[in-house]
mmCIF file as gemmi writes it, N, C-alpha and C atoms, coordinates in Angstrom:
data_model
loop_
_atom_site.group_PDB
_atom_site.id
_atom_site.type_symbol
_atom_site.label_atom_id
_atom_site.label_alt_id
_atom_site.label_comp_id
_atom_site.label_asym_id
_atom_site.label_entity_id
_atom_site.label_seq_id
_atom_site.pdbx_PDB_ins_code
_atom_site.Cartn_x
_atom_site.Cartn_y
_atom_site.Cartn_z
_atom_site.occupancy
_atom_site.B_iso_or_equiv
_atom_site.pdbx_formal_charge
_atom_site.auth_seq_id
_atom_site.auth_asym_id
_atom_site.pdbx_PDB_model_num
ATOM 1 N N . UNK Axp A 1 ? 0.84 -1.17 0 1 0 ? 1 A 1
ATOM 2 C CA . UNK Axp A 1 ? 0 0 0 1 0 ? 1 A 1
ATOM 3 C C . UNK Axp A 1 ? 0.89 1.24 0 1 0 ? 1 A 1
ATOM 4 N N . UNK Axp A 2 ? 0.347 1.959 -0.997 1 0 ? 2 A 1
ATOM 5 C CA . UNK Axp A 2 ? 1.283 3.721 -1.248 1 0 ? 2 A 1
ATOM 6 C C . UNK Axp A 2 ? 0.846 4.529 -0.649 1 0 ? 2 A 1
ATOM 7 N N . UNK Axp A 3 ? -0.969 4.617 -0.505 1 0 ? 3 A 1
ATOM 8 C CA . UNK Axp A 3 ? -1.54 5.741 -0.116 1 0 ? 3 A 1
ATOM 9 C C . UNK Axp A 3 ? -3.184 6.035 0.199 1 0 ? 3 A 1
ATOM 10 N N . UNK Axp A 4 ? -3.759 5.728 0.661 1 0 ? 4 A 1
ATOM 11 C CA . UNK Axp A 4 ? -5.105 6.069 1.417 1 0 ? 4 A 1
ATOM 12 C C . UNK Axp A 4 ? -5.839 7.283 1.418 1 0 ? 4 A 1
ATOM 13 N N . UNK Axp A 5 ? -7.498 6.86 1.337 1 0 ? 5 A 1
ATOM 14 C CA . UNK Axp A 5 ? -8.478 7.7 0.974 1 0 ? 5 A 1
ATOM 15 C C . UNK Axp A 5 ? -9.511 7.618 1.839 1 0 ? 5 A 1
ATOM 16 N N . UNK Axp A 6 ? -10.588 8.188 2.02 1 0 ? 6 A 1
ATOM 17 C CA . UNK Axp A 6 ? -11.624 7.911 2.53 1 0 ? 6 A 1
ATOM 18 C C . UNK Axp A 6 ? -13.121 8.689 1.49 1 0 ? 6 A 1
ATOM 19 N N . UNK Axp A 7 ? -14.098 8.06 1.115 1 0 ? 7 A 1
ATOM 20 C CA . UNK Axp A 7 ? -14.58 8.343 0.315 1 0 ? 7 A 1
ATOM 21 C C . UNK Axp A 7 ? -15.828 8.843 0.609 1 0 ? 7 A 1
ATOM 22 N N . UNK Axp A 8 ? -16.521 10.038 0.541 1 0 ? 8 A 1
ATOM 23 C CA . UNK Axp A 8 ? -16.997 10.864 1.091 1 0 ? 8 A 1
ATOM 24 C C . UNK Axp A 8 ? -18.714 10.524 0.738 1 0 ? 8 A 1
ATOM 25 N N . UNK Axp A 9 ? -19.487 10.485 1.301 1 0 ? 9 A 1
ATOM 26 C CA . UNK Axp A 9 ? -21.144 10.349 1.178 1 0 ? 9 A 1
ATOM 27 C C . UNK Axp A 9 ? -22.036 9.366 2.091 1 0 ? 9 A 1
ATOM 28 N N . UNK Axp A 10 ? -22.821 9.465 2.608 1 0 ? 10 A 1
ATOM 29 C CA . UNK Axp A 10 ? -23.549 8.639 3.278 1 0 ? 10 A 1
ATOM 30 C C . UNK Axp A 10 ? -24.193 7.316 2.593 1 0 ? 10 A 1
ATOM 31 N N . UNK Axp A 11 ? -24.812 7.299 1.582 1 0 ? 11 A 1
ATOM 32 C CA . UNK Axp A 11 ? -25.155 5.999 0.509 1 0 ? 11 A 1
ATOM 33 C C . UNK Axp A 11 ? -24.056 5.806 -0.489 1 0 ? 11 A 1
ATOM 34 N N . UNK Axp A 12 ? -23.884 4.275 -0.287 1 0 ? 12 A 1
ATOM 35 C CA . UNK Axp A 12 ? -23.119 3.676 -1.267 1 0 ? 12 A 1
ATOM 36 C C . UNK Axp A 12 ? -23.428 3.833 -2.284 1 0 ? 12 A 1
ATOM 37 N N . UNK Axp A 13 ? -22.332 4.401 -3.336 1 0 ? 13 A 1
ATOM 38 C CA . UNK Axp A 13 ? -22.178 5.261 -4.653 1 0 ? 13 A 1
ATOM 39 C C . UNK Axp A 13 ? -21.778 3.911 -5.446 1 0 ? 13 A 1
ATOM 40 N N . UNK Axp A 14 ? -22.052 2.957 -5.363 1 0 ? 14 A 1
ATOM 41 C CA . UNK Axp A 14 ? -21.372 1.552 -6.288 1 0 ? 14 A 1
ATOM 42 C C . UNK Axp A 14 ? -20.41 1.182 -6.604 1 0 ? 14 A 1
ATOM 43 N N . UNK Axp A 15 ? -19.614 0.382 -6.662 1 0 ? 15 A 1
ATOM 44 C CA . UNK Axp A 15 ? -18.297 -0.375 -7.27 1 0 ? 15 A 1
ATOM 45 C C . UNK Axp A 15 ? -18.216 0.165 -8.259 1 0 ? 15 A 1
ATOM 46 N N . UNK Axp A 16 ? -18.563 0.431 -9.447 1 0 ? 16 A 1
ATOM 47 C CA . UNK Axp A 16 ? -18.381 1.398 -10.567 1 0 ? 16 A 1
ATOM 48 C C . UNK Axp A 16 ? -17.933 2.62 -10.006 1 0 ? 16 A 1
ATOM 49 N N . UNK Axp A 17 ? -18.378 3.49 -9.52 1 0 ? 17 A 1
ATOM 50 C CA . UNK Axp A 17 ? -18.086 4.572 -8.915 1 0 ? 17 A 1
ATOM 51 C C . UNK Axp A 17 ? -17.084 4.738 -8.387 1 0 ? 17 A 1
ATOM 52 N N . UNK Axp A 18 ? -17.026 3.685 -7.274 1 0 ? 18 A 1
ATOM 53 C CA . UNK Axp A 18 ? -15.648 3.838 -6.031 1 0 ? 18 A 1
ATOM 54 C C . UNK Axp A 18 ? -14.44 3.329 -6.886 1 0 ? 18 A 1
ATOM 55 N N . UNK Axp A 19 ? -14.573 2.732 -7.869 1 0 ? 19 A 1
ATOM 56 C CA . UNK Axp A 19 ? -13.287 2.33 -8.41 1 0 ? 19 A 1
ATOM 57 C C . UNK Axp A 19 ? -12.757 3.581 -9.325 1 0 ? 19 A 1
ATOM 58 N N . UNK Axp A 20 ? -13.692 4.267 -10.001 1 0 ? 20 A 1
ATOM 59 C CA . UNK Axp A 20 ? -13.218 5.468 -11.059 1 0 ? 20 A 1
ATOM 60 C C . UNK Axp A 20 ? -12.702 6.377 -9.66 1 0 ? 20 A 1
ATOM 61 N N . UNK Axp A 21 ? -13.01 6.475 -8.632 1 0 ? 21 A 1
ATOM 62 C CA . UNK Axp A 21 ? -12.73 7.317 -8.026 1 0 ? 21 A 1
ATOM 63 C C . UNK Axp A 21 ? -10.975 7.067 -7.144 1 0 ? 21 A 1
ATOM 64 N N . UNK Axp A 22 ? -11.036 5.729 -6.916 1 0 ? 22 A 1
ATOM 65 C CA . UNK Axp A 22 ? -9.889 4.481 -6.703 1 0 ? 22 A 1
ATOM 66 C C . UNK Axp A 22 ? -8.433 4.87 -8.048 1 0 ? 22 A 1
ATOM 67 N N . UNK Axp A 23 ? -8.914 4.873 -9.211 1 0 ? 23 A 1
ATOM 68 C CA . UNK Axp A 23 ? -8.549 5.19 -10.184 1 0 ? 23 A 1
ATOM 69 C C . UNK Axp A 23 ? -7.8 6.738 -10.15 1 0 ? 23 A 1
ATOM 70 N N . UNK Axp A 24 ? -8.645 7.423 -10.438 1 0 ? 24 A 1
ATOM 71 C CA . UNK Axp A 24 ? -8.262 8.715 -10.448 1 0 ? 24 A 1
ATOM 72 C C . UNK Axp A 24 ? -7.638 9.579 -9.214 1 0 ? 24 A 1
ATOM 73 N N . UNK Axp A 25 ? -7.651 8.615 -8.247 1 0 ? 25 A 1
ATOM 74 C CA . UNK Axp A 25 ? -7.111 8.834 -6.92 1 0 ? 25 A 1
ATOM 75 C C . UNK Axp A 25 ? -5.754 8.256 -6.901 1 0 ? 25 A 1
ATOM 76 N N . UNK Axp A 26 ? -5.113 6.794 -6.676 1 0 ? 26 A 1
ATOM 77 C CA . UNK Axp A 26 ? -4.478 6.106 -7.093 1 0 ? 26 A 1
ATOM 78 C C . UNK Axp A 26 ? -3.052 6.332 -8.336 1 0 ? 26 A 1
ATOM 79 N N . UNK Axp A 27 ? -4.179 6.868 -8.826 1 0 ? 27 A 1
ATOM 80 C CA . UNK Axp A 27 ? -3.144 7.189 -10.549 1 0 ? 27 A 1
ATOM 81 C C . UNK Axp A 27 ? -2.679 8.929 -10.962 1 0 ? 27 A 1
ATOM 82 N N . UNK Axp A 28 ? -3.23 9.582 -9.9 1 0 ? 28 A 1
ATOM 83 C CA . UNK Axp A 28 ? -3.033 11.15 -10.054 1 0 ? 28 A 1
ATOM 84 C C . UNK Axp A 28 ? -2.159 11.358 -8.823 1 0 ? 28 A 1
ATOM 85 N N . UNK Axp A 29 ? -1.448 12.573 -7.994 1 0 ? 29 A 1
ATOM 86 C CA . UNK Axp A 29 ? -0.792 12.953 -7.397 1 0 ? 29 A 1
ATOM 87 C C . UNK Axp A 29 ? -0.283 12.081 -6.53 1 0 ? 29 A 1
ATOM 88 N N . UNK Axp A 30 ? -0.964 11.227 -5.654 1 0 ? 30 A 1
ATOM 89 C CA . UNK Axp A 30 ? -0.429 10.287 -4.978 1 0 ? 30 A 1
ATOM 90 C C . UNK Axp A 30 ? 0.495 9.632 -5.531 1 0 ? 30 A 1
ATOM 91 N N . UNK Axp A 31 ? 0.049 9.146 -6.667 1 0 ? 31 A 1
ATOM 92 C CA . UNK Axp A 31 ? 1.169 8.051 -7.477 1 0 ? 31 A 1
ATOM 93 C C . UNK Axp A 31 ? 2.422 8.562 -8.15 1 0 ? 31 A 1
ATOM 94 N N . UNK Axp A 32 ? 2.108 10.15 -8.039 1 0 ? 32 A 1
ATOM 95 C CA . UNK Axp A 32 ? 3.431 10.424 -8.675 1 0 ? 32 A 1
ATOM 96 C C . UNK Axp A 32 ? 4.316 10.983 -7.815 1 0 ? 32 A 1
ATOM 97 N N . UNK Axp A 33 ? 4.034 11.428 -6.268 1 0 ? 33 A 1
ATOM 98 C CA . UNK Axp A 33 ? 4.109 11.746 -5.101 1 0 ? 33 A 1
ATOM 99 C C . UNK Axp A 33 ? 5.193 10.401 -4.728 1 0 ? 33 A 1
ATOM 100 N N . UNK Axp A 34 ? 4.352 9.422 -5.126 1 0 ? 34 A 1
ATOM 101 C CA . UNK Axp A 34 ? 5.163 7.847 -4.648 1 0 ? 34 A 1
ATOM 102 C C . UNK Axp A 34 ? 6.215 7.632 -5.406 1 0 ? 34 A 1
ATOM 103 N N . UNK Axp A 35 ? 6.061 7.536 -6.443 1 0 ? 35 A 1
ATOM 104 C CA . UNK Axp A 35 ? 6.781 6.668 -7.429 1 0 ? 35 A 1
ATOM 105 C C . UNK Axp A 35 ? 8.04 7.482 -7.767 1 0 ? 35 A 1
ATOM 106 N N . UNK Axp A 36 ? 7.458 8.981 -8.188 1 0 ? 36 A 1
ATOM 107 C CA . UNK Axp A 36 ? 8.627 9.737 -8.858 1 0 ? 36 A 1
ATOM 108 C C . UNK Axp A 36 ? 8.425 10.582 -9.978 1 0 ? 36 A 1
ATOM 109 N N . UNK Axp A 37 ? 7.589 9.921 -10.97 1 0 ? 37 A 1
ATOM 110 C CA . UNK Axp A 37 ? 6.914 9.726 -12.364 1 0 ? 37 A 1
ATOM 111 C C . UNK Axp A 37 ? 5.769 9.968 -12.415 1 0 ? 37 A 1
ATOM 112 N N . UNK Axp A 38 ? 4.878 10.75 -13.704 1 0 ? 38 A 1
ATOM 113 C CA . UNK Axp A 38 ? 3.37 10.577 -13.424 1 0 ? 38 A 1
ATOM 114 C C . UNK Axp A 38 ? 2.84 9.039 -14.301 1 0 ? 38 A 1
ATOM 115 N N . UNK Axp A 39 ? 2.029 8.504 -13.943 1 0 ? 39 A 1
ATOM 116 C CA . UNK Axp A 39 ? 1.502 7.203 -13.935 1 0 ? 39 A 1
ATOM 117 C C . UNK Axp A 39 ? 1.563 7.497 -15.649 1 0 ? 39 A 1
ATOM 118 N N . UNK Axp A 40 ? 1.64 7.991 -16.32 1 0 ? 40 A 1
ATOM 119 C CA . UNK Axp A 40 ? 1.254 7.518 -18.019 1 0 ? 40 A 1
ATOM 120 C C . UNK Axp A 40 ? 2.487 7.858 -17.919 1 0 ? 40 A 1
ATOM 121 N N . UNK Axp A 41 ? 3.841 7.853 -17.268 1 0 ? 41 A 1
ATOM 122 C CA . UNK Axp A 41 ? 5.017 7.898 -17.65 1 0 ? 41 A 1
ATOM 123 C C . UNK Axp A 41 ? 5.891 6.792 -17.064 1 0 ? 41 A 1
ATOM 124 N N . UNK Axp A 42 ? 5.161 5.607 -16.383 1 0 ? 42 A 1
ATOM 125 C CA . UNK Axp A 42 ? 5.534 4.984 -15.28 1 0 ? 42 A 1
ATOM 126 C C . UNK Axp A 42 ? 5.229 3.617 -15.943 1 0 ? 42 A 1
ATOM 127 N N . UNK Axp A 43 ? 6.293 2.358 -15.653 1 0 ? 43 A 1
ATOM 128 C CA . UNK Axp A 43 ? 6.302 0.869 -16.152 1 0 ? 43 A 1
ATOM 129 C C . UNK Axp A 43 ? 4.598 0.131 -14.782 1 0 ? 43 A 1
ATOM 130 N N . UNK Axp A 44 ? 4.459 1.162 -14.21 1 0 ? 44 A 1
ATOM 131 C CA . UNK Axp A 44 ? 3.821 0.332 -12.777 1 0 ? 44 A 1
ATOM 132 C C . UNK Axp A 44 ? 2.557 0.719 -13.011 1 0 ? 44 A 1
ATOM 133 N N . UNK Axp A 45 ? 1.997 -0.329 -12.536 1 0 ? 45 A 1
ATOM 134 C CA . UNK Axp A 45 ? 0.061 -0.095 -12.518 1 0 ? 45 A 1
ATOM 135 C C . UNK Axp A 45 ? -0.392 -0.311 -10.558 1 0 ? 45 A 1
ATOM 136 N N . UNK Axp A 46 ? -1.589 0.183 -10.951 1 0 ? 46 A 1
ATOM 137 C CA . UNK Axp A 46 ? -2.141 0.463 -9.73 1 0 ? 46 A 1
ATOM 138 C C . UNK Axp A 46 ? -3.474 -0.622 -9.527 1 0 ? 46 A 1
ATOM 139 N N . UNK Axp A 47 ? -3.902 -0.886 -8.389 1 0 ? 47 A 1
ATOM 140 C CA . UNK Axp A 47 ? -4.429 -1.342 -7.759 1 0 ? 47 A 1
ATOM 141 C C . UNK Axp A 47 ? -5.185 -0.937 -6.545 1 0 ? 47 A 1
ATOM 142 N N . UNK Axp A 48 ? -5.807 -1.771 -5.923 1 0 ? 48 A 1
ATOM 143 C CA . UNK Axp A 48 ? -6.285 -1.104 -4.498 1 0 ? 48 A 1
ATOM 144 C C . UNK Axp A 48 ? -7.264 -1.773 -3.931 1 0 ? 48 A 1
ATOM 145 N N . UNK Axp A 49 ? -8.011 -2.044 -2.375 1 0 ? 49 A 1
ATOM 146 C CA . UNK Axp A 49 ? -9.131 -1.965 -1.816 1 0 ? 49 A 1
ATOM 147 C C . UNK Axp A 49 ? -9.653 -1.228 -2.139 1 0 ? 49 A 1
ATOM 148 N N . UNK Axp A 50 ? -11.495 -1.967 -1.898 1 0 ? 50 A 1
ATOM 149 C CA . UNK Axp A 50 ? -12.425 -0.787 -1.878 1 0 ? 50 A 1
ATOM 150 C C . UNK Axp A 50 ? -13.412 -1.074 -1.227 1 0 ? 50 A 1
ATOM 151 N N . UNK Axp A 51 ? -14.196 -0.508 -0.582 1 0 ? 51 A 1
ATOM 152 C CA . UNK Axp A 51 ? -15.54 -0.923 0.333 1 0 ? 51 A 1
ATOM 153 C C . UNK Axp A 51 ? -16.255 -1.065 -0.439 1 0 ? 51 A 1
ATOM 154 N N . UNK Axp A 52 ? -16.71 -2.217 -0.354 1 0 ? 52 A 1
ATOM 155 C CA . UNK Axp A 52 ? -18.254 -3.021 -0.829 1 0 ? 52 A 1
ATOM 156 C C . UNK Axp A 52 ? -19.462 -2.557 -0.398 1 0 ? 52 A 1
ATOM 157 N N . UNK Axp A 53 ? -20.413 -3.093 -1.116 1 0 ? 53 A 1
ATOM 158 C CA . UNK Axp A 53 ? -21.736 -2.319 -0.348 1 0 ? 53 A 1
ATOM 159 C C . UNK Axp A 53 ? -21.853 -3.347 1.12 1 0 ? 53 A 1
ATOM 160 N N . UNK Axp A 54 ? -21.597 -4.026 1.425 1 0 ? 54 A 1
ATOM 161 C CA . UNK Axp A 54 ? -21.614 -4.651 2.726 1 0 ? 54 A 1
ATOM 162 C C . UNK Axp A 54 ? -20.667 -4.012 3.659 1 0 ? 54 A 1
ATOM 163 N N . UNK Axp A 55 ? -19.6 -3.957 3.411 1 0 ? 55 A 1
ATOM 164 C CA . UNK Axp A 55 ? -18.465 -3.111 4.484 1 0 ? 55 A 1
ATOM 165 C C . UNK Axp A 55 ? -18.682 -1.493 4.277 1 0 ? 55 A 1
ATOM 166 N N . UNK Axp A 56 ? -19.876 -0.81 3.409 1 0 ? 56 A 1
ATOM 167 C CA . UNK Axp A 56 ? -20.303 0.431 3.482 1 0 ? 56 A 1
ATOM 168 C C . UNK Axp A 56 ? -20.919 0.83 4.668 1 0 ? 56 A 1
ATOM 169 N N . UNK Axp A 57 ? -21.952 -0.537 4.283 1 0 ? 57 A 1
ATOM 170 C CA . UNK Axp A 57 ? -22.804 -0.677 5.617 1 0 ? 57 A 1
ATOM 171 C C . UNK Axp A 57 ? -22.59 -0.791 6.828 1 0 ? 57 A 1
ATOM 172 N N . UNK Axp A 58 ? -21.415 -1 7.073 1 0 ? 58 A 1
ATOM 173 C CA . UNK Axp A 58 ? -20.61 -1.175 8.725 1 0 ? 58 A 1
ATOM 174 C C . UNK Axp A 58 ? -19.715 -0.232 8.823 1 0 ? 58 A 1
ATOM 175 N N . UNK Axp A 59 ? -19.839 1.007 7.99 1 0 ? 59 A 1
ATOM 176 C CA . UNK Axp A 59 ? -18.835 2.191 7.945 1 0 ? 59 A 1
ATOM 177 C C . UNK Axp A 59 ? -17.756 2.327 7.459 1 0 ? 59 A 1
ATOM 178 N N . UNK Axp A 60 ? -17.549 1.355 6.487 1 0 ? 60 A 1
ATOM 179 C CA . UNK Axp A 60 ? -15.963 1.339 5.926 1 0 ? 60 A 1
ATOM 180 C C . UNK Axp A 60 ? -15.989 2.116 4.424 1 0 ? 60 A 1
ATOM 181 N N . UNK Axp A 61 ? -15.41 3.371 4.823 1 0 ? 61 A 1
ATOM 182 C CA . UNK Axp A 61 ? -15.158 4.133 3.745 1 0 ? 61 A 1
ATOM 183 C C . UNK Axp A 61 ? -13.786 4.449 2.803 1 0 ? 61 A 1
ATOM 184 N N . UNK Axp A 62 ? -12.529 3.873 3.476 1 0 ? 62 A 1
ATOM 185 C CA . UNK Axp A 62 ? -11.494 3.752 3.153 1 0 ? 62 A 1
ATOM 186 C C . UNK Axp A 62 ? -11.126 2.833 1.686 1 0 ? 62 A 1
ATOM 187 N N . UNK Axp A 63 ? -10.58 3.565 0.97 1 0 ? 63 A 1
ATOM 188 C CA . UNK Axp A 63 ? -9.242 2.876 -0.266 1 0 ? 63 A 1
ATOM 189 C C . UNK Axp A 63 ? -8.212 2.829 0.182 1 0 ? 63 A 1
ATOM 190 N N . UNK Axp A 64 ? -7.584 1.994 -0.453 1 0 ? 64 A 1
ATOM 191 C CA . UNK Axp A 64 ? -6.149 1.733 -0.44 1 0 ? 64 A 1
ATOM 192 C C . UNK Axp A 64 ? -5.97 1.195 -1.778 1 0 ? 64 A 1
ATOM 193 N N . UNK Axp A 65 ? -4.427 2.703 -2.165 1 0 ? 65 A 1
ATOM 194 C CA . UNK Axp A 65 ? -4.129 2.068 -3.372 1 0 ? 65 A 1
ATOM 195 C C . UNK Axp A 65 ? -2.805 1.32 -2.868 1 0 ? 65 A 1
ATOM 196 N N . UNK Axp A 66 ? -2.772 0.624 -4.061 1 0 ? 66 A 1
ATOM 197 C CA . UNK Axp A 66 ? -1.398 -0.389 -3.911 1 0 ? 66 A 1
ATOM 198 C C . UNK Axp A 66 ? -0.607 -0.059 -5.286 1 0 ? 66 A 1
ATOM 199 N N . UNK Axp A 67 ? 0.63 -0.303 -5.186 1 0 ? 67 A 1
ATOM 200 C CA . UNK Axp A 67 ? 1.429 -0.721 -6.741 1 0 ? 67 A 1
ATOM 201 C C . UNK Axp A 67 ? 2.173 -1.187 -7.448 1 0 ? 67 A 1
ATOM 202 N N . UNK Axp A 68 ? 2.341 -2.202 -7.851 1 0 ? 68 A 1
ATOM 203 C CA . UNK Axp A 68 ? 3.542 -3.211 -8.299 1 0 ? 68 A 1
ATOM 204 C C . UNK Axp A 68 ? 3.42 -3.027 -10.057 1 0 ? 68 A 1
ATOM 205 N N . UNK Axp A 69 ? 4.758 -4.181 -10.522 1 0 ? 69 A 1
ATOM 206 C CA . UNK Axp A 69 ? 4.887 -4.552 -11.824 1 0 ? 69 A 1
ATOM 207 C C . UNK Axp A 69 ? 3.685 -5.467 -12.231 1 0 ? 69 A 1
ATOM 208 N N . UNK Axp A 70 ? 3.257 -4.934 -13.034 1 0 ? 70 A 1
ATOM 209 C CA . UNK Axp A 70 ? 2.14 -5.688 -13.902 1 0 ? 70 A 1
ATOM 210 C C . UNK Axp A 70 ? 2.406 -6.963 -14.293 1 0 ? 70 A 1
ATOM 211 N N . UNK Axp A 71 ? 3.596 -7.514 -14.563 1 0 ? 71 A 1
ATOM 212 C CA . UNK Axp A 71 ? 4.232 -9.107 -14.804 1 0 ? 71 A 1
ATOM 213 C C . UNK Axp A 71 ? 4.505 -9.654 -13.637 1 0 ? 71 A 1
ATOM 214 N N . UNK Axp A 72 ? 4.28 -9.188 -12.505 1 0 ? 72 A 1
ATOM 215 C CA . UNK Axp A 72 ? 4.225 -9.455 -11.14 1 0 ? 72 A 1
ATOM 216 C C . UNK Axp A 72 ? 5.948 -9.502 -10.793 1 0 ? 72 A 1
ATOM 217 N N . UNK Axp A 73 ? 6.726 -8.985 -11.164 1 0 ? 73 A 1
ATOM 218 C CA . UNK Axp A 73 ? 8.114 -8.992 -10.74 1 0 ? 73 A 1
ATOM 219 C C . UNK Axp A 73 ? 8.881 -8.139 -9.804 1 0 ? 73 A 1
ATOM 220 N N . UNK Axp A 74 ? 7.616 -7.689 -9.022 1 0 ? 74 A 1
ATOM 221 C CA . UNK Axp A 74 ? 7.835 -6.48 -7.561 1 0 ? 74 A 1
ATOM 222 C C . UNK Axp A 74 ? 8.461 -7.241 -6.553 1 0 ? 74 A 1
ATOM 223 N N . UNK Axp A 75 ? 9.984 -6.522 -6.282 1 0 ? 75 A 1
ATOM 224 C CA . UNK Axp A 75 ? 9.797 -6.72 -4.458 1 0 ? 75 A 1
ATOM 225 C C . UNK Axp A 75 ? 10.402 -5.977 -4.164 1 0 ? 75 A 1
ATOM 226 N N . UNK Axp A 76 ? 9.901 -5.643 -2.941 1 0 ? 76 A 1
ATOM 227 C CA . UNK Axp A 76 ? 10.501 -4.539 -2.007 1 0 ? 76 A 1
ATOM 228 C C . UNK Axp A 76 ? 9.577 -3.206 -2.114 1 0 ? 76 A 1
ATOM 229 N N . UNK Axp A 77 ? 10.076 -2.383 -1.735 1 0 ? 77 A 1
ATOM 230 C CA . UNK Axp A 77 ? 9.145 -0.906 -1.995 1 0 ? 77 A 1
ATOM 231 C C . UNK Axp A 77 ? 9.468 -0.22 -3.605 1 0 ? 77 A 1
ATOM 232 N N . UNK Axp A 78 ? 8.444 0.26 -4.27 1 0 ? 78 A 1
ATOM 233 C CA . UNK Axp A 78 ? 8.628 1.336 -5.157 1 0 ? 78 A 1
ATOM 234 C C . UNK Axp A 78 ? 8.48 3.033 -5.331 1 0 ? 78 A 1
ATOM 235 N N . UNK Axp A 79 ? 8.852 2.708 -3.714 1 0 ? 79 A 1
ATOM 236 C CA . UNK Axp A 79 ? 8.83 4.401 -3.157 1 0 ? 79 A 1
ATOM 237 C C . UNK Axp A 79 ? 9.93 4.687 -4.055 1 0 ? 79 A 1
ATOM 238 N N . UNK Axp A 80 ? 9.932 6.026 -4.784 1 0 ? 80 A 1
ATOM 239 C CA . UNK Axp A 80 ? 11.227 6.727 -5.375 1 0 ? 80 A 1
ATOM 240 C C . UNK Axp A 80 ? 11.596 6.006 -6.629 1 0 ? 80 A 1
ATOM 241 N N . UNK Axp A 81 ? 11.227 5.243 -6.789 1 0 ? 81 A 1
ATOM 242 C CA . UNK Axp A 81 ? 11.796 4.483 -7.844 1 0 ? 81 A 1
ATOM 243 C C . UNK Axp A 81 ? 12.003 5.247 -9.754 1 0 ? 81 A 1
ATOM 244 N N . UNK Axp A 82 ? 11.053 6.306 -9.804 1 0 ? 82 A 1
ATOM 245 C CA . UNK Axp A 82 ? 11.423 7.038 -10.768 1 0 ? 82 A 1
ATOM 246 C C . UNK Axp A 82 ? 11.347 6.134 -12.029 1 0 ? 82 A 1
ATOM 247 N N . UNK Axp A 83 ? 10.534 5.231 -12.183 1 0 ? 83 A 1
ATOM 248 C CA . UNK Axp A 83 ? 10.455 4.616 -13.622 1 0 ? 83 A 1
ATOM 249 C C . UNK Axp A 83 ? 8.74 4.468 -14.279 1 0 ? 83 A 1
């Protein structure tokens, strides 16, 4: 995990929703904050948690993005990594 959100509204806005928002969260300042690079300049893709409409319902409003190599060949941190 790179970086954390909490997603703002009282009714669950849908998995469609929370993910564009996961997305554009994930892949904009944070990620380039992390990495080094802005994400359309970067070998790394993003990922993340997201609250379901069941864990909405018990108050869980939090994302978490994550980010590794897409061929799965990550280890260690890609803090700074600049690629």
């Amino acid at each position: 995990m790179f970086d954390r959100f909490q997603v703002e509204g009282d009714t669950f806005p849908g998995d469609s929703a929370i993910e564009d928002e996961r997305v554009a969260y994930c892949e904009g300042d944070a990620f380039t904050a992390f990495i080094g690079v802005a994400y359309a300049d970067s070998m790394y893709a993003t990922s993340g948690l997201t609250p379901t409409q069941s864990s909405w319902d018990q108050g869980d409003r939090e994302v978490l993005c994550t980010v590794g190599d897409p061929a799965g060949q990550t280890t260690g941190s890609l803090k700074g990594i600049n690629q």
